[in-house]
KOLZA-336073 format. One line per 10 residues: number of its first residue (from 1); their letters; for each residue x, y negated, z negated of N, C-alpha, C, O. Coordinates in Angstrom, 2 decimals. Layout:
N
NUM = a = X/Y/Z/X/Y/Z/X/Y/Z/X/Y/Z; ...;
//
This chain:
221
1 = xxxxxxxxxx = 9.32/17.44/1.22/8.01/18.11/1.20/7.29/17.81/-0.11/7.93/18.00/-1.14; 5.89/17.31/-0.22/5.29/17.30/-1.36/4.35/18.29/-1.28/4.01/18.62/-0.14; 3.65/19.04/-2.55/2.80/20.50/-2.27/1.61/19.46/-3.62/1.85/18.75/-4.60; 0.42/19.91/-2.92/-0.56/19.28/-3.67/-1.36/20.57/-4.05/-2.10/21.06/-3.20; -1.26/21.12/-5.23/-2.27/22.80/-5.64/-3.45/22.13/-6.42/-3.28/21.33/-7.33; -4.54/22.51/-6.00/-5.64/22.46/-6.79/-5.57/21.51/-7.84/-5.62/21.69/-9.05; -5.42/20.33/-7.06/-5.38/19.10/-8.24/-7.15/18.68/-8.58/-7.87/18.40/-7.62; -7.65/18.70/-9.87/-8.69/17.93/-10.34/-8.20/16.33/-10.62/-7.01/16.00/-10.57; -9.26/15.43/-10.90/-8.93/14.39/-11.47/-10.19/13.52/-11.69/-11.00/13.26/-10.79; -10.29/13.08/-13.02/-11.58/12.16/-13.60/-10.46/11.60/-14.65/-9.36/11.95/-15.07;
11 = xxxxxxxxxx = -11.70/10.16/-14.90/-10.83/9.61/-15.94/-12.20/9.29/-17.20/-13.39/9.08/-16.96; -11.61/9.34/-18.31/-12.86/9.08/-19.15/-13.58/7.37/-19.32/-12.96/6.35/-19.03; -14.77/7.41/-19.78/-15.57/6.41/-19.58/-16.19/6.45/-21.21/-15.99/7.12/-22.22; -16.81/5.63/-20.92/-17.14/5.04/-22.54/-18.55/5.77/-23.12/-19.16/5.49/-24.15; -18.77/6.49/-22.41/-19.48/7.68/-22.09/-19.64/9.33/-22.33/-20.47/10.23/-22.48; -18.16/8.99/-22.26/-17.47/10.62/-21.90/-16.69/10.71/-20.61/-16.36/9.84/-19.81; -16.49/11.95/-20.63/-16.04/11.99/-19.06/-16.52/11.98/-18.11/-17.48/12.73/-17.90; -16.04/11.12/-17.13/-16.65/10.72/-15.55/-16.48/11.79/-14.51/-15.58/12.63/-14.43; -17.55/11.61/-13.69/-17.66/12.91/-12.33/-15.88/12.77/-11.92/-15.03/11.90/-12.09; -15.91/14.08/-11.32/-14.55/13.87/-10.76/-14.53/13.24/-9.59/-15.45/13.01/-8.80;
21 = xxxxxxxxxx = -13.27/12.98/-9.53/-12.83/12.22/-8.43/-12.28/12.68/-7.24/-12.32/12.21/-6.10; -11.63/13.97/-7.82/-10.71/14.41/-6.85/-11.07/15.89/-8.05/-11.04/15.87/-9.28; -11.47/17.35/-6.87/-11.63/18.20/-7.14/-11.28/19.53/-6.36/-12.27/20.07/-5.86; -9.93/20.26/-6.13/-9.74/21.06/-6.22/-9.27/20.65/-5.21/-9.66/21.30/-4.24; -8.20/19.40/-4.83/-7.74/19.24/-3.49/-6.08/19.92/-3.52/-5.32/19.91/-4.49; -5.89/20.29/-2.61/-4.48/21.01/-1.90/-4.29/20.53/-0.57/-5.21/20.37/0.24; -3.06/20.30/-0.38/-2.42/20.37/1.00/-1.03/20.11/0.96/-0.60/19.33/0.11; -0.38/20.60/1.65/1.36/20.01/1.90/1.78/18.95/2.83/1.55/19.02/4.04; 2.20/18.25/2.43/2.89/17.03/3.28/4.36/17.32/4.16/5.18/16.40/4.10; 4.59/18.04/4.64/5.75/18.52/5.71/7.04/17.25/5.53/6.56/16.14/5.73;
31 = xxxxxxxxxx = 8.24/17.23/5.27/8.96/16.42/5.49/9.04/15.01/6.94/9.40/15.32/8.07; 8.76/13.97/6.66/9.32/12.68/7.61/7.83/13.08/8.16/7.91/13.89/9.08; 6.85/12.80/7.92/5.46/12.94/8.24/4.59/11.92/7.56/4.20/11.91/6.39; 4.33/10.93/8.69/3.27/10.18/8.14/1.83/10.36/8.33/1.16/10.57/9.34; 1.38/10.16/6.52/-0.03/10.38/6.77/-0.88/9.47/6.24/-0.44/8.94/5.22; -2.08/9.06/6.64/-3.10/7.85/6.44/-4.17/8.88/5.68/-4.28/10.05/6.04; -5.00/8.25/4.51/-5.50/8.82/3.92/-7.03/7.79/3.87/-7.21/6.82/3.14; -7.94/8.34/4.81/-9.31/8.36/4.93/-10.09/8.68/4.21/-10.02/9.74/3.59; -11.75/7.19/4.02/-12.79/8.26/2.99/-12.81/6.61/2.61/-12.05/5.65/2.52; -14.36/7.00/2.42/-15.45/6.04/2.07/-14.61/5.49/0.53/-13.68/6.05/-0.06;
41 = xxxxxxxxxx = -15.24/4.36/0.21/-15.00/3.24/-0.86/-14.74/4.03/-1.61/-15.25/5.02/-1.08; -13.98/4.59/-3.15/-14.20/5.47/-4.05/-14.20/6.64/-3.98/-14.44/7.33/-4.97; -13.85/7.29/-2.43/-13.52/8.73/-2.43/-12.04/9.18/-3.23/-11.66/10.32/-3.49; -11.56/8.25/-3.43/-9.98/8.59/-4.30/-9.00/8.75/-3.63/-8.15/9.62/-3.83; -9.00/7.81/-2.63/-7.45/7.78/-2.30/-6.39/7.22/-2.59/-5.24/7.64/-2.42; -7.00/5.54/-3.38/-5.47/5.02/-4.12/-5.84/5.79/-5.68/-5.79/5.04/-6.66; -6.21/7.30/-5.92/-6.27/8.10/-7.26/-5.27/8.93/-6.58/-4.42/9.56/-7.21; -5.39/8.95/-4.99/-4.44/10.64/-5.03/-3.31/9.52/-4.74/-2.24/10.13/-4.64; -3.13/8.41/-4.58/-2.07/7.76/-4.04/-1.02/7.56/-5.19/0.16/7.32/-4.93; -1.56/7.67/-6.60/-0.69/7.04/-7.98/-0.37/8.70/-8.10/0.75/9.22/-8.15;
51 = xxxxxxxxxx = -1.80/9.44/-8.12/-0.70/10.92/-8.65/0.22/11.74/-7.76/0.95/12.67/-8.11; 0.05/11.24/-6.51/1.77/11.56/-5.89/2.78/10.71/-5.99/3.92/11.04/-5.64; 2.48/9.45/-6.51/3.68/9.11/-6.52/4.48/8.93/-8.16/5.54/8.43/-8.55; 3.33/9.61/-8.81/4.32/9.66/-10.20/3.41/8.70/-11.34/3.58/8.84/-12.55; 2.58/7.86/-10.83/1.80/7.14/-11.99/0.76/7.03/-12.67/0.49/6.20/-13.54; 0.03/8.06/-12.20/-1.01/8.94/-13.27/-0.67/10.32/-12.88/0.05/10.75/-11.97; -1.40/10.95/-13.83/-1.26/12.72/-14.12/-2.97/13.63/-13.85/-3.98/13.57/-14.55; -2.75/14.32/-12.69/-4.02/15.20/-12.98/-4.55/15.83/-14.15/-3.88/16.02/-15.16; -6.06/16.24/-13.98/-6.61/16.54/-15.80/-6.11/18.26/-15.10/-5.37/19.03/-15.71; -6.70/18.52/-13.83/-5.89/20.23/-13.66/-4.57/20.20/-12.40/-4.08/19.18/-11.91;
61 = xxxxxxxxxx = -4.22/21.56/-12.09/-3.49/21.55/-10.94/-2.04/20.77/-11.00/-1.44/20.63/-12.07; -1.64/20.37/-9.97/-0.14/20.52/-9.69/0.54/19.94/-9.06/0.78/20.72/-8.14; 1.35/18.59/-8.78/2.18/17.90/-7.77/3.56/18.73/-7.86/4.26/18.80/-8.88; 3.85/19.38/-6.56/5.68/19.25/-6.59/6.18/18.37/-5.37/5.82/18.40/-4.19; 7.27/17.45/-6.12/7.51/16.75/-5.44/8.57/17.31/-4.86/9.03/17.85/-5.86; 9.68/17.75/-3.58/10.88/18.14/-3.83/11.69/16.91/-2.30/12.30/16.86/-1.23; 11.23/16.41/-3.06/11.86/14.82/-2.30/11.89/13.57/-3.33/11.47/13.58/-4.49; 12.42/12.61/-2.72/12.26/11.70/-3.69/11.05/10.53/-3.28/11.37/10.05/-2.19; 9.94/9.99/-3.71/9.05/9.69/-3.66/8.99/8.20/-4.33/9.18/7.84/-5.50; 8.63/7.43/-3.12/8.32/5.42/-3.97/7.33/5.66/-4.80/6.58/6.64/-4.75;
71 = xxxxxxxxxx = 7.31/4.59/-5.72/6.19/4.22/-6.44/5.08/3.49/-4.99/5.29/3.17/-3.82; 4.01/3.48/-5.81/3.07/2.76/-4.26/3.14/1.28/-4.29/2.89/0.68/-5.33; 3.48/0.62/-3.14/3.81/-0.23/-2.99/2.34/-0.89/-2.93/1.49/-0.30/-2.26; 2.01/-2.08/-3.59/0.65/-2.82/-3.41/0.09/-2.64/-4.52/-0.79/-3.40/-4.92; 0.67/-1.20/-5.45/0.31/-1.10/-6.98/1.03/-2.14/-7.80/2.22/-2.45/-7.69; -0.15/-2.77/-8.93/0.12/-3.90/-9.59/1.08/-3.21/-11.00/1.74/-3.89/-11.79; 0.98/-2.29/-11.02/1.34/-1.72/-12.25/2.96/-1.32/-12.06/3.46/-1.17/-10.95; 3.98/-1.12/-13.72/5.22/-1.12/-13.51/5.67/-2.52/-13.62/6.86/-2.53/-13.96; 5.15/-3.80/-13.45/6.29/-5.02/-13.66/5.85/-5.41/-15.04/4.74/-5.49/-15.55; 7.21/-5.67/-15.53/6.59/-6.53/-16.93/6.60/-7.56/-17.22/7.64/-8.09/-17.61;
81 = xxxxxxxxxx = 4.84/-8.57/-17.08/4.73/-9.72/-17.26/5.56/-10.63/-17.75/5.84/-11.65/-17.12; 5.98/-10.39/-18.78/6.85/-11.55/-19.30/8.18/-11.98/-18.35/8.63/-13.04/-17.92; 8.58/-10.47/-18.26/10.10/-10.92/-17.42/9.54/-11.63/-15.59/8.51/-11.59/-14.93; 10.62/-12.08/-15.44/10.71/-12.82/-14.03/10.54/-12.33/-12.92/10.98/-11.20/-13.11; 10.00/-12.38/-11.22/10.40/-11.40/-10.79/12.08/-10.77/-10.29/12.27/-9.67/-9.79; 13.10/-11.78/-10.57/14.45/-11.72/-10.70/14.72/-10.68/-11.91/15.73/-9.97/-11.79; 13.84/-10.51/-13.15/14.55/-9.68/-13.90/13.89/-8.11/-14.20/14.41/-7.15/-14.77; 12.82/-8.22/-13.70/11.94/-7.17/-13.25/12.81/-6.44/-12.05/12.73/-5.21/-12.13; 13.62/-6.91/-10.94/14.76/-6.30/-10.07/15.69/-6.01/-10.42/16.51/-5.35/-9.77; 15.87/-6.52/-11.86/17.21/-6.27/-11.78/17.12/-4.75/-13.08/17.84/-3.76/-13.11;
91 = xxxxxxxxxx = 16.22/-5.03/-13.79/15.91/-3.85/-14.70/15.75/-2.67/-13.67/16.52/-1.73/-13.90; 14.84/-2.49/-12.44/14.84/-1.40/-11.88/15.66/-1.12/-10.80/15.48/-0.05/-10.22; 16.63/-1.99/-10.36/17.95/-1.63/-9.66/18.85/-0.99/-10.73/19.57/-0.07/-10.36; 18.88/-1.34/-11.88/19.94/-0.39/-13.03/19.12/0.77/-13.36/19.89/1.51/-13.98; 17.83/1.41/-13.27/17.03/2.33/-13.53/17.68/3.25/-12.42/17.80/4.47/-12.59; 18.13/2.50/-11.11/18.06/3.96/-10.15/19.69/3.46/-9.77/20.13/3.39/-8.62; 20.37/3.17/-10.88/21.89/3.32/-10.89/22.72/2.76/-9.79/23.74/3.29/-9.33; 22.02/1.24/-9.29/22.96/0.22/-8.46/23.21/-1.09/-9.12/22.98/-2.22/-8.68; 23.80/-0.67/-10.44/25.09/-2.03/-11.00/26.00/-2.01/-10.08/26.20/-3.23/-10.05; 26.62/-1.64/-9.40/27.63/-1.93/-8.59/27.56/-3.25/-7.48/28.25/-4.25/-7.28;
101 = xxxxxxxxxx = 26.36/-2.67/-6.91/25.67/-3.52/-5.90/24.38/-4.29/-6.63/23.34/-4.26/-5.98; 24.36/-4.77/-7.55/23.17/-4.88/-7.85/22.89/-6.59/-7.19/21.73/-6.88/-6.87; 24.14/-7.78/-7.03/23.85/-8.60/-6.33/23.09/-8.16/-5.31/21.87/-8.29/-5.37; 23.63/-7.66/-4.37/22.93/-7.32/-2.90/21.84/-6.94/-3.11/21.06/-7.69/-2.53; 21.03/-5.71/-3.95/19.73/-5.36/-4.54/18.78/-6.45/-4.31/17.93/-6.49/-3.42; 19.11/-7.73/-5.63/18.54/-8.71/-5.26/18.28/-9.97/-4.69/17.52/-10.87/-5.04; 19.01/-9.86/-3.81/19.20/-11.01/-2.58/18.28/-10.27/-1.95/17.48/-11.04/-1.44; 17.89/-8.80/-1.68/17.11/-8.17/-0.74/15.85/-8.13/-1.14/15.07/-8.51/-0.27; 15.41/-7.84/-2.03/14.12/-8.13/-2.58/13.86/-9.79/-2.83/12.65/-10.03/-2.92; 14.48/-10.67/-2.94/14.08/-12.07/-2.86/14.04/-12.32/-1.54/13.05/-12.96/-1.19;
111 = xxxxxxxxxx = 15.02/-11.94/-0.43/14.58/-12.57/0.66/13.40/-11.82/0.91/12.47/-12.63/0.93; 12.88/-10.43/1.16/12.13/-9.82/1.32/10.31/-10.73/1.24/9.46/-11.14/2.03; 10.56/-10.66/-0.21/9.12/-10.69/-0.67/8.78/-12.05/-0.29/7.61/-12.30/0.00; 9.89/-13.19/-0.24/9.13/-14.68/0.14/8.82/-15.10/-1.33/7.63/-15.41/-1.35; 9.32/-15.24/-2.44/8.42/-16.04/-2.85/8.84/-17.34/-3.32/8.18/-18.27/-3.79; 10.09/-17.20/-3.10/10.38/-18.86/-3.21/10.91/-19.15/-4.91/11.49/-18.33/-5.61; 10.60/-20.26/-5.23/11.06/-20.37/-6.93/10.54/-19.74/-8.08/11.09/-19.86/-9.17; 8.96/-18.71/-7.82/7.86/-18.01/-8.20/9.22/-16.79/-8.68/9.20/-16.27/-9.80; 10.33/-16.46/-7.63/10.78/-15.11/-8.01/11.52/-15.61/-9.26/12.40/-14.76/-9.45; 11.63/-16.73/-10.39/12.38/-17.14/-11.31/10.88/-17.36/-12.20/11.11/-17.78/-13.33;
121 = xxxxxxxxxx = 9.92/-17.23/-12.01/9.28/-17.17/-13.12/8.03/-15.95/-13.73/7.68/-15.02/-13.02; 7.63/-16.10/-14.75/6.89/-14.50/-14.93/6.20/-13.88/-14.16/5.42/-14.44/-13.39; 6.32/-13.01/-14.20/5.34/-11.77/-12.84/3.99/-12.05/-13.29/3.11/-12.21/-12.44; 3.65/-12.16/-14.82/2.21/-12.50/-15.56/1.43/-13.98/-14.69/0.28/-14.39/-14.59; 2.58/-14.37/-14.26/1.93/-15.89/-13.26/1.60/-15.51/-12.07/0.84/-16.34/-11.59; 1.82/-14.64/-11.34/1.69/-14.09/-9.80/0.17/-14.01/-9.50/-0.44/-13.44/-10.41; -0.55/-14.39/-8.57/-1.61/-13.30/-7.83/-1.01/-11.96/-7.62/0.05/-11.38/-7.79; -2.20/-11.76/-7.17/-2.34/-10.14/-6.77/-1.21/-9.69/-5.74/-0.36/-8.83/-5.95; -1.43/-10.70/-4.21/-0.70/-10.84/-3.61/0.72/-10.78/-3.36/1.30/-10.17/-2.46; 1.43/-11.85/-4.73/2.52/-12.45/-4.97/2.86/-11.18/-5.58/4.02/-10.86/-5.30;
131 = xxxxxxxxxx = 2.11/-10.13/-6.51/2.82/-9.11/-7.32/2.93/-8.04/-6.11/3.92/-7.32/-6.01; 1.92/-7.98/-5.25/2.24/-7.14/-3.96/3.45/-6.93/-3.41/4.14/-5.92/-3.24; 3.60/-8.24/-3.14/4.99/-8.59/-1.79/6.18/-8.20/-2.84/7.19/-7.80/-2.26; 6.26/-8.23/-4.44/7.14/-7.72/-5.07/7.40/-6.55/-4.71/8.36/-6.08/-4.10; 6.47/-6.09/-5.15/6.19/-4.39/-5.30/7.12/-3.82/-3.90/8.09/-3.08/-3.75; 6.15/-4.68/-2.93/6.52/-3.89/-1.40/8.51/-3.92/-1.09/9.34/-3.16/-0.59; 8.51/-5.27/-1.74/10.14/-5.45/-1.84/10.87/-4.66/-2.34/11.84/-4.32/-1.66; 10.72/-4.15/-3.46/11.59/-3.26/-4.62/11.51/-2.00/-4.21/12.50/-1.30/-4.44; 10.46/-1.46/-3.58/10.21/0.21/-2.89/11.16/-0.21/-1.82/12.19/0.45/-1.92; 11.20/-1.02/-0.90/12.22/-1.11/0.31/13.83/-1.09/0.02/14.65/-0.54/0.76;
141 = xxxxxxxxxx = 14.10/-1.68/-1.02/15.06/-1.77/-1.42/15.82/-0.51/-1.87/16.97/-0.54/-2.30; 15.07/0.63/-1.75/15.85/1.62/-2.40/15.51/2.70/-1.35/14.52/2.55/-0.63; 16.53/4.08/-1.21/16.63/4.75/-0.30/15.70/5.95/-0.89/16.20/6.64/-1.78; 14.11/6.31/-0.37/13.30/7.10/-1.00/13.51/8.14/0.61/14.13/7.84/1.63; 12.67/9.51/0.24/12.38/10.06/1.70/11.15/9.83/1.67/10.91/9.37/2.79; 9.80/9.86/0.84/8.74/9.20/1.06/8.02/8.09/0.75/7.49/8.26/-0.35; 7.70/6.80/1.32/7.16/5.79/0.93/5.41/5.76/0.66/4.62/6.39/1.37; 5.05/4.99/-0.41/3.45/5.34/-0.42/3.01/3.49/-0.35/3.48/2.53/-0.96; 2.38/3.56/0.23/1.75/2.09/0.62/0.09/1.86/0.45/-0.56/2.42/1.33; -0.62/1.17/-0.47/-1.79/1.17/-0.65/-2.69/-0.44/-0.12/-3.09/-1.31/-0.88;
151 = xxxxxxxxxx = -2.74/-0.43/0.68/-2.88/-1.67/1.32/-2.37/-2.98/1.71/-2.88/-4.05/2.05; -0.80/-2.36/1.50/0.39/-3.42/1.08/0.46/-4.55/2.63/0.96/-5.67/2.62; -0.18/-3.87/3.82/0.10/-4.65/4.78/-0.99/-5.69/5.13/-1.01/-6.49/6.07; -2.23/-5.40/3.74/-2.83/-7.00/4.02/-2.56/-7.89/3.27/-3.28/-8.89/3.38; -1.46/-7.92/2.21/-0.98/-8.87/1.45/-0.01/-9.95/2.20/1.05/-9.61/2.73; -0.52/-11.32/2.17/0.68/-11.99/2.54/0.04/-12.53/3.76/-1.02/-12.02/4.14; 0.84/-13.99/4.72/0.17/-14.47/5.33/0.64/-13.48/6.84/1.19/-12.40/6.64; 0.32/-13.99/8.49/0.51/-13.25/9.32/2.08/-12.84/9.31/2.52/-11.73/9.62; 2.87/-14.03/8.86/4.48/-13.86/8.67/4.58/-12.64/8.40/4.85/-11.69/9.13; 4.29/-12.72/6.94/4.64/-11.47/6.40/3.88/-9.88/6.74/4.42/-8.77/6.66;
161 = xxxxxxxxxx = 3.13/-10.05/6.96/2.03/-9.16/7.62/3.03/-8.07/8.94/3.02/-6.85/9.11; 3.83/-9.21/9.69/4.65/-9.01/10.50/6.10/-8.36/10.23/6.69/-7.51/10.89; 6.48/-9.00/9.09/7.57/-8.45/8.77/7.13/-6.88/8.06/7.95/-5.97/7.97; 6.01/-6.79/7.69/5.79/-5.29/6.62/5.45/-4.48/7.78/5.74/-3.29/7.66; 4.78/-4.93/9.13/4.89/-3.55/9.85/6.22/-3.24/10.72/6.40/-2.26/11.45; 6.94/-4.11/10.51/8.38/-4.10/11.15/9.05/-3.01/10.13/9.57/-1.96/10.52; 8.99/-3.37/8.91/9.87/-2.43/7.53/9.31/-1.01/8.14/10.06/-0.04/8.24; 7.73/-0.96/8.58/7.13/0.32/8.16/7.67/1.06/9.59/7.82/2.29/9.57; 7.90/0.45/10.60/8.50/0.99/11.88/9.95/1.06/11.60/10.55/1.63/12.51; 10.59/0.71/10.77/12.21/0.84/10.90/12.17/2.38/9.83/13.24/2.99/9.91;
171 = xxxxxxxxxx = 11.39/2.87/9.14/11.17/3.68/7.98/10.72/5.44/8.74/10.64/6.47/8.07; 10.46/5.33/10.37/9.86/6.39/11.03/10.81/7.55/11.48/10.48/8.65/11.91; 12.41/6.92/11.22/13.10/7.67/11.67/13.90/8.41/10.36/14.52/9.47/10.50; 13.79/7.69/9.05/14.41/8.38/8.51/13.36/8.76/7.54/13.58/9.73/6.80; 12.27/8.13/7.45/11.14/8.74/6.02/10.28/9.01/6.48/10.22/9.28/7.68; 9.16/9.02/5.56/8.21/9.92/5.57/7.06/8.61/4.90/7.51/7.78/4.11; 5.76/8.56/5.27/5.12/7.62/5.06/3.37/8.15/4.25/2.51/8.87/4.76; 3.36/7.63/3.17/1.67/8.08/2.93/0.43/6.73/2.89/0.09/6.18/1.85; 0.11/6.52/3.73/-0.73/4.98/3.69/-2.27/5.16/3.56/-2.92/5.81/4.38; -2.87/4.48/2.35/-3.77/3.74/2.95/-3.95/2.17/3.28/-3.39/1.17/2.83;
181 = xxxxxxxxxx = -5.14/2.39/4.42/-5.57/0.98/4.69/-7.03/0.99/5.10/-7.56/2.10/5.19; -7.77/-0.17/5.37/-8.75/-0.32/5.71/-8.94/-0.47/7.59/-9.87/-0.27/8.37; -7.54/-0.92/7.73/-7.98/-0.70/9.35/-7.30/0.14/10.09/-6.07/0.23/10.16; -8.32/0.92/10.81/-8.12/2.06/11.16/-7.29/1.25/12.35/-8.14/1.72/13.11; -6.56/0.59/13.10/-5.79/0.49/13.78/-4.59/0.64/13.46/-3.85/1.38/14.11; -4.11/-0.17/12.19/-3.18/0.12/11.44/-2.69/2.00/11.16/-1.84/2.75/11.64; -3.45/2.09/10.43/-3.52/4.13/10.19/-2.97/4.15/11.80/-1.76/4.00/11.94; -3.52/4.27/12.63/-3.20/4.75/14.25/-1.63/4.21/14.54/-0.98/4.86/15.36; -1.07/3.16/13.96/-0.12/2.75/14.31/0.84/3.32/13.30/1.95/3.20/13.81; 0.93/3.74/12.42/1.55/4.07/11.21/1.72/5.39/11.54/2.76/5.81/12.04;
191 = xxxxxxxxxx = 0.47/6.29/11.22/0.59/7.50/11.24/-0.15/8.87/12.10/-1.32/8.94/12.49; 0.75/9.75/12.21/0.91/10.45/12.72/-0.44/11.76/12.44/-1.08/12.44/13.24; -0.44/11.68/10.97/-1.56/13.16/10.54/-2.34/12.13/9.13/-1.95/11.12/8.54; -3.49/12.91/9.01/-4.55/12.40/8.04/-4.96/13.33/7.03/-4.83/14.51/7.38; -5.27/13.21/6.24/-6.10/13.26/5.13/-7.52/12.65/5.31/-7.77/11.48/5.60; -8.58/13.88/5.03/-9.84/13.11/5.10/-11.02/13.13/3.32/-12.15/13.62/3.28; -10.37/12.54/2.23/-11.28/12.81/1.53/-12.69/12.23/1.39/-12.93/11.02/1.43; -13.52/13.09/1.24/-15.06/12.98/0.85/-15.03/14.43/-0.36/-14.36/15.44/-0.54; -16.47/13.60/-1.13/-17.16/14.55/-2.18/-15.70/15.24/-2.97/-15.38/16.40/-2.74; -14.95/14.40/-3.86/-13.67/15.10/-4.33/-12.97/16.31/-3.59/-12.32/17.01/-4.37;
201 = xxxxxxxxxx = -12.94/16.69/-2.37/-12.39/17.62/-1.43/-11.82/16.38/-0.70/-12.19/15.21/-0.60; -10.51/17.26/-0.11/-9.50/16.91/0.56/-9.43/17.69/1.81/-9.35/18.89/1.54; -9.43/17.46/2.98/-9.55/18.22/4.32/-7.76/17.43/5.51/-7.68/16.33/6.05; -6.93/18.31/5.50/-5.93/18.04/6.51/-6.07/18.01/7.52/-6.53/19.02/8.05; -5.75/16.82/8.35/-5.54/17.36/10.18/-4.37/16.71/10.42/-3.85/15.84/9.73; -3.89/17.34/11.75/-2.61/17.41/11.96/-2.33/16.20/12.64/-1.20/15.72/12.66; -3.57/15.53/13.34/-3.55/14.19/13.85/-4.63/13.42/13.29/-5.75/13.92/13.15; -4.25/11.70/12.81/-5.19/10.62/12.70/-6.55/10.83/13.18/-7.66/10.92/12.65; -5.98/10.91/14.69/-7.12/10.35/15.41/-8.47/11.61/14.63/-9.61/11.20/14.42; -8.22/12.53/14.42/-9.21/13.91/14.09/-9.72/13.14/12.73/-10.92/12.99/12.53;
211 = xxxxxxxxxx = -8.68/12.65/11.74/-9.35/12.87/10.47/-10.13/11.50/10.45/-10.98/11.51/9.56; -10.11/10.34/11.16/-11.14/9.55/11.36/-12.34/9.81/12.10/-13.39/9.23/11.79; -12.29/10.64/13.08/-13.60/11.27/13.96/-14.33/11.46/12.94/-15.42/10.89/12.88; -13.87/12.41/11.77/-14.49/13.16/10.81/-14.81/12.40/9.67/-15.60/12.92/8.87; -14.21/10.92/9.36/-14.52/10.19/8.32/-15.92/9.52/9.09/-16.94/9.54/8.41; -15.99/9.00/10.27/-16.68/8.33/10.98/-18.05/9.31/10.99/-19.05/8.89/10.41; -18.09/10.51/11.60/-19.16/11.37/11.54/-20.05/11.74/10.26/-21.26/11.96/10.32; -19.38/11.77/9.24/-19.87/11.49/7.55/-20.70/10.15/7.55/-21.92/10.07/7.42; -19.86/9.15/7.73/-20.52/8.45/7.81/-22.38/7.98/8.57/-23.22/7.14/8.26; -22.30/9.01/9.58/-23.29/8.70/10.83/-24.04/9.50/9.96/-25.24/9.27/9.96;
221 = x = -23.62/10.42/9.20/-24.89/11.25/9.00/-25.66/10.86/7.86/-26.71/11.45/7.59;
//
């Protein structure tokens, strides 16, 4: 279960501080519940997507996590340029305490991500892409109850495209899923309940299909 209390969130600008982003949103995420998170360009959903999963901090309010929670997969942030993507796996397979197994770790994230001789040289050399299919690798690789995915399934060619909604269907029976994406077919295939943010408010429904009616109707008006 994750509990979201009256989270604010702005970040400062060269200015001062910027309108918020996210203002006074709450809702609970129910255990093994996937949810797609709706809302125009800049409504803040890869903002609420880093502060549930641990990589920025609200300015008010409250995440409890009482599960264990991925980093978001498709987020560029967390690898360190210099190292390889071979040693970037292997630093965060000993972070979550598999020296034992840590061969197997990364045989799974190299076959995973595809990248060929790229996984032996700096992450600082990667596209966007190439740091994606990392990312998406290293969250798979480890046993979370909720996964967070921020557009991770348009990275990569149809291959892979294929293989990431295969991961995200093998993930329905034992986790719990928070996605965004841009196509609303995807969301429909993924998940189950939505999130609809507009105007820094956050609005729950218990099914997709509702919280797009309602992203779509904003829109019309």
């Amino acid at each position: 279960m994750i509990i979201v209390d009256d989270v604010h969130k702005r970040y400062q600008t060269d200015h001062g501080p910027g309108r918020w982003v996210l203002q006074g949103v709450s809702f609970t995420i129910p255990p093994r519940v996937s949810v797609g998170l709706v809302g125009r360009n800049g409504a803040g959903k890869s903002t609420l997507l880093r502060l549930i999963g641990g990589v920025d901090t609200p300015n008010r309010g409250c995440i409890e996590r009482r599960c264990r929670v991925s980093w978001p997969m498709g987020y560029g942030g967390g690898l360190q340029g210099s190292l390889s993507g071979r040693q970037n796996a292997k630093f965060v397979s000993r972070i979550h305490g598999h020296d034992v197994d840590l061969r197997d770790r990364l045989a799974y994230v190299e076959g995973f991500a595809e990248l060929g001789e790229a996984f032996d040289e700096p992450v600082k050399t990667y596209s966007s892409g190439m740091r994606s299919r990392l990312q998406f690798a290293l969250s798979l690789a480890f046993d979370f109850d909720v996964y967070i995915s921020d557009e991770v399934t348009a990275a990569g060619d149809a291959a892979f495209k294929a293989k990431a909604a295969a991961a995200f269907k093998s993930l329905a029976d034992r986790a719990g899923l928070i996605m965004v994406s841009h196509g609303e077919s995807t969301l429909k295939q993924f998940c189950s309940a939505g999130i609809w943010l507009h105007e820094g408010r956050a609005q729950w429904f218990d099914a997709i299909d509702d919280a797009l009616a309602a992203y779509k109707e904003s829109i019309a008006a």
